[in-house]
C-alpha positions as CSV (number, residue, x, y, z in Angstrom):
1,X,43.3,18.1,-87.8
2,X,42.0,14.4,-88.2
3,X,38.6,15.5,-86.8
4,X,35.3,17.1,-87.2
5,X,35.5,19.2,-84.2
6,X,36.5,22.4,-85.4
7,X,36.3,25.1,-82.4
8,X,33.4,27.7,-82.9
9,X,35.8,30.6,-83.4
10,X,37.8,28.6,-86.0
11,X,38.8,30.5,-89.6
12,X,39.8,28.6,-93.0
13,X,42.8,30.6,-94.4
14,X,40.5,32.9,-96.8
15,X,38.7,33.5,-93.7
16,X,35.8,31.3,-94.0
17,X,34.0,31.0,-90.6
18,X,33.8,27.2,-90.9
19,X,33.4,26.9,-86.9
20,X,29.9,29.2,-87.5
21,X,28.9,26.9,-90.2
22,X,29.6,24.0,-88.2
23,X,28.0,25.4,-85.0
24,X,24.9,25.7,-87.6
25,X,24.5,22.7,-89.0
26,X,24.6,21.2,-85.4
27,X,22.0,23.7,-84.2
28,X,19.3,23.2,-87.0
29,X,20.1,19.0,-87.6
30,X,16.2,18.7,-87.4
31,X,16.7,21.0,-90.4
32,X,19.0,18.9,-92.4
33,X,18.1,16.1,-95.1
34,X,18.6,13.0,-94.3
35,X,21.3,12.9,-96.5
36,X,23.2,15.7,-94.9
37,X,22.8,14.4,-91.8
38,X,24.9,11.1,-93.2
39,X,27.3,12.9,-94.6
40,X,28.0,15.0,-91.9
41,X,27.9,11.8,-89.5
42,X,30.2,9.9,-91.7
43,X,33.0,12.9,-90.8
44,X,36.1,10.9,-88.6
45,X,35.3,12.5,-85.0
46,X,31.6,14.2,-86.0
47,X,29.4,15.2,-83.0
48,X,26.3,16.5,-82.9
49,X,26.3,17.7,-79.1
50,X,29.8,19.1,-78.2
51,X,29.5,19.2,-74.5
52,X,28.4,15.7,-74.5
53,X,31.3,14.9,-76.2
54,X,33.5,17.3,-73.9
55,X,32.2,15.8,-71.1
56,X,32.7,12.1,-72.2
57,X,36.3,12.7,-73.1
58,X,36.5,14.1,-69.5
59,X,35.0,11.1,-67.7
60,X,37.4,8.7,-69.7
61,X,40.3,10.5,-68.7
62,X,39.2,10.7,-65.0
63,X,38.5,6.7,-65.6
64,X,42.1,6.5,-66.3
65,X,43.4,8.3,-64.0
66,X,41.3,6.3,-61.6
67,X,42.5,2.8,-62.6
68,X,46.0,4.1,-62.8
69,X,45.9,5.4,-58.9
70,X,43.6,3.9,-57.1
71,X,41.1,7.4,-56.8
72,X,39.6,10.5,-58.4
73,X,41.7,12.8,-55.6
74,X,43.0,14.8,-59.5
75,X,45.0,17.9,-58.0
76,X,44.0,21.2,-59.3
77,X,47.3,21.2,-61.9
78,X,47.3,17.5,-63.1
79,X,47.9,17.4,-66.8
80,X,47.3,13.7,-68.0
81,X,50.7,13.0,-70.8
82,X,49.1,14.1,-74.0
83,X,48.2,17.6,-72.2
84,X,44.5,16.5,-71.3
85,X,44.3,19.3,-68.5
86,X,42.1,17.1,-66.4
87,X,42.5,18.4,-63.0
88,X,40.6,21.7,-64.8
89,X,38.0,19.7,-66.0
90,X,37.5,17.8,-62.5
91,X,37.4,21.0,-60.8
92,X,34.9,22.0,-63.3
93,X,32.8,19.3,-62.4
94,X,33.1,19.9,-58.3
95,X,31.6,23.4,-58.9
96,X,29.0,23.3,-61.6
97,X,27.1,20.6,-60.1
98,X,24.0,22.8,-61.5
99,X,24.7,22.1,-64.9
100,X,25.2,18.2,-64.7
101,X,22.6,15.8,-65.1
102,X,21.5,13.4,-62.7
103,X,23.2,10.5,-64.6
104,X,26.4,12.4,-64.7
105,X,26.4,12.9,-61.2
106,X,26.1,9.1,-60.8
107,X,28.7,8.3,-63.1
108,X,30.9,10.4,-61.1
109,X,30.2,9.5,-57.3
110,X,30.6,5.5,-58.5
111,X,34.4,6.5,-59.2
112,X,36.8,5.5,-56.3
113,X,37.5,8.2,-54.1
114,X,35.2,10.7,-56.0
115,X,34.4,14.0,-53.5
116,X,32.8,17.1,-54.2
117,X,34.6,19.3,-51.8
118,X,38.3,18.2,-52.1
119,X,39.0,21.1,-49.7
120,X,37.0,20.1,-47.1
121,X,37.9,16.2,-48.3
122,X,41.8,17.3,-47.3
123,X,41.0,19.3,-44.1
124,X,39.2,16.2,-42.7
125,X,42.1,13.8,-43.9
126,X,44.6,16.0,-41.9
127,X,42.1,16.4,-39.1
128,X,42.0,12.6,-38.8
129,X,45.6,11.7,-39.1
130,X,46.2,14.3,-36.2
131,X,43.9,12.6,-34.1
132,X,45.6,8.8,-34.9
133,X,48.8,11.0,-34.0
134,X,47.2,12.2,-31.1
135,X,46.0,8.6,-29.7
136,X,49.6,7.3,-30.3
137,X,51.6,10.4,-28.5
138,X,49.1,12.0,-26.1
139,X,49.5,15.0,-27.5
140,X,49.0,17.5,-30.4
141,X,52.7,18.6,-30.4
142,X,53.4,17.5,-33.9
143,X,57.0,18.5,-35.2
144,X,56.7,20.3,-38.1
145,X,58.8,18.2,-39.8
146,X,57.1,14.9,-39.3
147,X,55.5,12.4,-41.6
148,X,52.9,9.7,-41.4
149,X,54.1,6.1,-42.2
150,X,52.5,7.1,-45.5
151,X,54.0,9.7,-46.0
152,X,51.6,12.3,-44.7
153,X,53.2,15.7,-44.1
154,X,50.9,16.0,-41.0
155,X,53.7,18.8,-39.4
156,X,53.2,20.7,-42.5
157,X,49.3,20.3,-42.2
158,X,49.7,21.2,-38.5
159,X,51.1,24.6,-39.1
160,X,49.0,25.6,-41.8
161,X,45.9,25.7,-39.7
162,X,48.1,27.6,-36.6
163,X,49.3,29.8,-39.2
164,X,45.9,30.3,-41.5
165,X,43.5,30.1,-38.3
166,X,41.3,33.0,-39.6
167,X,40.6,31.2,-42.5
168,X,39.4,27.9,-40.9
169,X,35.2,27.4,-40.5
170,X,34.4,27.8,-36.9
171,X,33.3,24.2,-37.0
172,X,37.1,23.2,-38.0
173,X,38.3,25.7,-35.2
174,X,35.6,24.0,-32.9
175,X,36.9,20.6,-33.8
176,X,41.0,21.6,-33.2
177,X,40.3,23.5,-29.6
178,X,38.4,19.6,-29.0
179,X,41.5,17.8,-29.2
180,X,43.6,17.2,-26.4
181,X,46.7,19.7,-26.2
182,X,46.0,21.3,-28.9
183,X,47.4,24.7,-28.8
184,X,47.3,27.4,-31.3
185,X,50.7,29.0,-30.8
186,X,53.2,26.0,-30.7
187,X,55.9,28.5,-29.2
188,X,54.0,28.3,-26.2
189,X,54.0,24.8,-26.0
């Protein structure tokens, strides 16, 4: 495998439950000799805390993805090219804020473009490319087809929240009925 990691679960072929042992020697390292301990550490890709590890992989990946596009806005289904599923593990990180440590949580909001919520994040992009639309055309008549200079799909955005209204916060439907000509069926425009 070309590393020490070997999953908890893992089996040699005559069934030798080498990821227990592992698990073990992790667990009770107080426990170990000195010389164990070396041994063990001198193993290509040892670690003693796997979820430190886990998480450090994570945070490199996210640090690449970060350089490479200019923010940490990782869709839900991004798969970095060797597999790395790190829109998973940025997810992860959005709703177990519980189980990170202060310093992680650091690490993480110093990231270009980091957010917590990337649903509300989204909303509140659409919401403010409406209004720019808005301030240029009088109106919230956006054509369902049409695109921001950028390449928004703010039409698309548009008829979500006509379409999905129940599911919006009442502060989003609060902030929508606030715009001028906003309507909520656009046949009735």
């Amino acid at each position: 495998e070309g590393h020490a990691r070997v999953p908890g679960n893992y089996k040699t072929e005559n069934e030798y439950k080498l990821g227990v042992w592992v698990g073990s020697q992790r667990a009770n390292k107080c426990q170990l000799t000195p010389e164990r301990v070396r041994r063990l550490e001198s193993l290509a890709g040892w670690v003693w805390d796997i979820s430190e590890f886990q998480w450090e992989q994570g945070f490199s990946y996210l640090k690449v993805y970060v350089e490479q596009e200019g923010d940490a806005l990782v869709s839900t289904r991004y798969e970095m090219e060797d597999g790395y599923k790190l829109g998973i593990w940025v997810g992860s990180q959005r709703s177990r804020t519980d189980r990170l440590t202060p310093e992680q949580i650091i690490r993480l909001e110093s990231l270009a473009g980091w957010v917590w919520d990337l649903l509300k994040f989204k909303w509140e992009q659409g919401f403010s490319y409406l209004e720019a639309y808005i301030e240029q055309e009088g109106d919230a008549r956006v054509p369902s087809s049409y695109k921001t200079e950028d390449d928004y799909k703010l039409g698309q955005w548009v008829g979500y929240q006509r379409n999905k209204k129940e599911q919006l916060t009442p502060e989003q439907l609060t902030k929508l009925e606030s715009l001028e000509g906003w309507v909520w069926d656009a046949s009735n425009k």
